[in-house]
N, C-alpha and C positions, 0 to 999 in steps of 0.2 A: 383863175386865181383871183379873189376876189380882198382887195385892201380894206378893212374897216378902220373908221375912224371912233376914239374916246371908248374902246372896248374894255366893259369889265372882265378881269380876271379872276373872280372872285371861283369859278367852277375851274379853275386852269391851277389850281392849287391847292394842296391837299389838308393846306390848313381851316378853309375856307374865308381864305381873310379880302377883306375887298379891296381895288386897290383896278385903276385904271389905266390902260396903255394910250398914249397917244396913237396909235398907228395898231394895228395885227393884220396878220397874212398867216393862213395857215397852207403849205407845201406838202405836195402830195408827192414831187418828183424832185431827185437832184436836177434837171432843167427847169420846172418852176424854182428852185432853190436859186439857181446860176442866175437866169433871169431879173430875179427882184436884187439880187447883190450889185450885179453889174449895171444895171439902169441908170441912166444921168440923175432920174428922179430921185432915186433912193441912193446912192451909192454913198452921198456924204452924210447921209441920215444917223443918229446914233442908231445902234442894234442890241435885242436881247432876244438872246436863244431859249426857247420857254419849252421841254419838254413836258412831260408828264406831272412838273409840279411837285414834286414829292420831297424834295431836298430844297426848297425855299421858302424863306420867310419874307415878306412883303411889307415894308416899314412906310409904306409911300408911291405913290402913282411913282407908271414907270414914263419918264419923257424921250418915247424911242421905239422906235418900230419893232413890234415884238414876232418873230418869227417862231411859228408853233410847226417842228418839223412829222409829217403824220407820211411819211412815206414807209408802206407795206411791203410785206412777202417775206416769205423763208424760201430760201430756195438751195438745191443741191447743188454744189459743185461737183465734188466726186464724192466716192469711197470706196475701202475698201474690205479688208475681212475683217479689220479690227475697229476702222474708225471712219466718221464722216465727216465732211466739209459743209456746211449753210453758212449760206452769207444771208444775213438777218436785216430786213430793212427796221431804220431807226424810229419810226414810229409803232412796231408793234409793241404790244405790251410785254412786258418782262414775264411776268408770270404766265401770260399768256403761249411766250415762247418757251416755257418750261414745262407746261402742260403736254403741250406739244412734241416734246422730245422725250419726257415721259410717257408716254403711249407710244413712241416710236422705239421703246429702251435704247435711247441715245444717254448714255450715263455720261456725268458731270456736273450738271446743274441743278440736280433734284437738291443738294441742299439748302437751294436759293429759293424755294418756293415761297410764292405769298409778300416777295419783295415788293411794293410799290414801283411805279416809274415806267419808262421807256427801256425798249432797247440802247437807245442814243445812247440815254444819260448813264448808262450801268457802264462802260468803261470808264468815262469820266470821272465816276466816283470809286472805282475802282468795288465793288457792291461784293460785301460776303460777308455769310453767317456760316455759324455751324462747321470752322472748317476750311471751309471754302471760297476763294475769292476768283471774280472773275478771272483775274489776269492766269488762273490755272487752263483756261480753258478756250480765250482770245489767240486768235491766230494774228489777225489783222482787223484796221480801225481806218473804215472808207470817209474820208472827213472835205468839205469845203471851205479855202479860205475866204474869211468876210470880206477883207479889204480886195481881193482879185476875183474872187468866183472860181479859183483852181482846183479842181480836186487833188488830193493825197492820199497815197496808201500808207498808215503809221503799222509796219510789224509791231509783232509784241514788245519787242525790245524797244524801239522807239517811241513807245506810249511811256515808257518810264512809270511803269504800275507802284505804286508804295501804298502802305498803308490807307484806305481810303482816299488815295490820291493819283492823279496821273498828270501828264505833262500837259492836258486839258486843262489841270487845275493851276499852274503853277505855270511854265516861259510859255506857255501859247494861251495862256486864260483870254477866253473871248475873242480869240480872233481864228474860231476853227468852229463850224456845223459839221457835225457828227451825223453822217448820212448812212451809213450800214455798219455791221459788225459782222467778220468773219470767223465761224467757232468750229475747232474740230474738237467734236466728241466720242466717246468710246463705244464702239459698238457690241463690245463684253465689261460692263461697268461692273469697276472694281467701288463694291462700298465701302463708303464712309463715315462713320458712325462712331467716330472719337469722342464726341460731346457728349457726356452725362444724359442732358436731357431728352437726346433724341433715343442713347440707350434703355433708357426708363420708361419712354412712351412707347418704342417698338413692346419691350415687356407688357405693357399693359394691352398695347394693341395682342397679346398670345404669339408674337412672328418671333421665331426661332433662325429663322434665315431668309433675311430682308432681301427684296427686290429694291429697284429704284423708286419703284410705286409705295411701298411702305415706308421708303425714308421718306418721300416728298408728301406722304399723308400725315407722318411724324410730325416734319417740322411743321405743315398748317396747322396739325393742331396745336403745337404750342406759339407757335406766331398769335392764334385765336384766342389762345387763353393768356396771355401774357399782353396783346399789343391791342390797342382800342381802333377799333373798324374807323377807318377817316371819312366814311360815309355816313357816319352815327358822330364820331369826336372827331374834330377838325386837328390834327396834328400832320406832323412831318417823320414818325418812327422816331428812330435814333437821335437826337438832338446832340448829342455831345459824342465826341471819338471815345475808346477806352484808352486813357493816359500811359504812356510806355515810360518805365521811371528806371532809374540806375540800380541795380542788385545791391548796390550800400546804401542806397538811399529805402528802398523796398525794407533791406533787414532791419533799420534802424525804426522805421515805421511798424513794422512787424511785432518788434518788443515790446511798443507802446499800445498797438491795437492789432492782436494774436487772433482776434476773428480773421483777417485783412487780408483778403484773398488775393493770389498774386499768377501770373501763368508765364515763365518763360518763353520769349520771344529771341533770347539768343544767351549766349555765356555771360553776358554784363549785361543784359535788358529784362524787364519784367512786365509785363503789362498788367494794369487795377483796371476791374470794373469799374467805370464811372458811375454805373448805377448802383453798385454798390456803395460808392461813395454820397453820390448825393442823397439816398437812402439812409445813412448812419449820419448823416448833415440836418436830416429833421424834414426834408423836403416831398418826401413820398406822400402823395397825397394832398398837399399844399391845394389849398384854392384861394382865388382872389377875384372875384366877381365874376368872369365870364373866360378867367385863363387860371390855367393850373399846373399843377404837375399831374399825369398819370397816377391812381392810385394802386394800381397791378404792377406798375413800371415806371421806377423813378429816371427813368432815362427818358420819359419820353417827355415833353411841355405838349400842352392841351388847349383848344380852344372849343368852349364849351358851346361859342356860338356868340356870332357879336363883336367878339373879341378883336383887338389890335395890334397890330404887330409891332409898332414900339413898346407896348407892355409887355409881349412876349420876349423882346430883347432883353427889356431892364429887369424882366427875371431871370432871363438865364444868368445875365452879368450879377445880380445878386448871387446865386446861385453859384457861379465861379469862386465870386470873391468868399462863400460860408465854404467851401470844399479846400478852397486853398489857406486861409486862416484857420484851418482843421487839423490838414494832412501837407502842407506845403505843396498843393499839385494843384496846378492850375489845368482847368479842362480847357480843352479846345473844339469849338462846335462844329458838328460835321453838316449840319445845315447852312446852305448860303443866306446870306442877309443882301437883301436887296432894296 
């Protein structure tokens, strides 16, 4: 394991934004992981957990040892006629392991194709489209504490999964490496295919009766045609959560703008598209020298290259403030700011 010093990030994140670590280690093993935590050298060091990049925006060199967890393998536990166990190491790629369980018809996570990021970081964020969110399909969450080097087994329940969130995000932020993820999946996957758009693309794909292979071809295709390749436009997906609002507050909005799309999330909650929102804000398409909003998807902010992640802030924060002087809803970004 080799420490560098004054490492760009600039490739370690999916915005392409530049932005320099004092310190990076990249961990191949929870014992290279234990190791660098517990060292006299580093132990009192500040620390940043840098997965896959894909959910951070970078305002500013980071001054802090940044740990890039790159620990491999899918491997079986058991199974049995219905379902199997893999315990996923935290550095494989997401989609990577979705491909994978796709050709094995491991149903579950074909909704999630074409996700950006790590294995790590997908409980963390708690990650789903279409449907489907991790925490459907999480058994267990293999994690190391920063300040001791301890490993933890967090079950499902103990991850405290919410809405793009988990207990990663919120009483234990930053002071847990996410080293494996344990999933049981369906070995007779039952489809899922609630969402409009993945019903319209099967249609058009001529499939009368989808496998897990034709939803997970669904949803990349419209992940493709909807979200800009971060290998071509520097962004981060999703930039803002979709706002959950109170059913009186939804219908009174409703009277005033009857376009106003709205999806029950329980008997008194509603959740808005937020890109519907900043869409009907005037923002879709927005550019401003080298940052923008998405023109396909107003949910997404864009860096066109060049670009800096304070500006990218101070438009989302404009952005905030034209959606909530609109609609009285203030978004809340599902991207971290660093």
């Amino acid at each position: 394991m080799q420490i560098q010093s004054n490492f760009s990030l600039r490739h370690f994140n999916t915005f392409g934004l530049e932005s320099v670590a004092s310190f990076f280690a990249e961990v191949s093993s929870v014992e290279e992981l234990t190791e660098i935590l517990v060292d006299p050298v580093w132990r009192q060091s500040s620390k940043f957990i840098l997965g896959g990049g894909s959910n951070v925006l970078f305002t500013q060199n980071v001054e802090a040892l940044v740990i890039h967890p790159a620990i491999k393998g899918i491997d079986k536990i058991n199974e049995d006629e219905d379902s199997i166990r893999l315990k996923v190491g935290a550095g494989e790629s997401w989609h990577g392991f979705v491909v994978h369980c796709v050709e094995h018809n491991y149903g579950g996570v074909e909704n999630l194709s074409l996700i950006p990021g790590t294995v790590g970081a997908a409980p963390m964020q708690n990650i789903g489209a279409y449907g489907v969110e991790i925490k459907d399909v999480v058994e267990s969450v293999e994690a190391v504490s920063i300040s001791e080097g301890r490993k933890r087994i967090f079950s499902n329940a103990e991850c405290e999964f919410g809405y793009r969130e988990s207990i990663f995000k919120k009483a234990l932020k930053n002071q847990y490496v996410v080293t494996g993820v344990t999933f049981v999946l369906n070995k007779k996957p039952v489809i899922n295919i609630g969402y409009g758009d993945v019903q319209k693309t099967l249609a058009e794909m001529n499939v009368s009766e989808p496998t897990i292979k034709d939803v997970s071809q669904a949803v990349i295709a419209i992940r493709r045609s909807k979200l800009p390749d971060p290998a071509q436009i520097g962004n981060a997906g999703s930039f803002f959560k979709n706002p959950e609002i109170p059913l009186e507050q939804y219908n009174s909005l409703k009277n005033a703008f009857p376009d106003m799309p709205g999806y029950p999330v329980s008997e008194t909650m509603i959740k808005v598209p937020a890109g519907w929102l900043i869409e009907q804000a005037g923002w879709k398409g927005y550019r401003q020298g080298a940052i923008g909003v998405h023109e396909k998807q107003a949910l997404v902010l864009v860096n066109y290259g060049g670009g800096n992640g304070n500006d990218i802030r101070e438009l989302a924060s404009t952005i905030q403030d034209s959606v909530e002087v609109k609609y009285g809803i203030r978004l809340t970004p599902e991207v971290n700011f660093v």
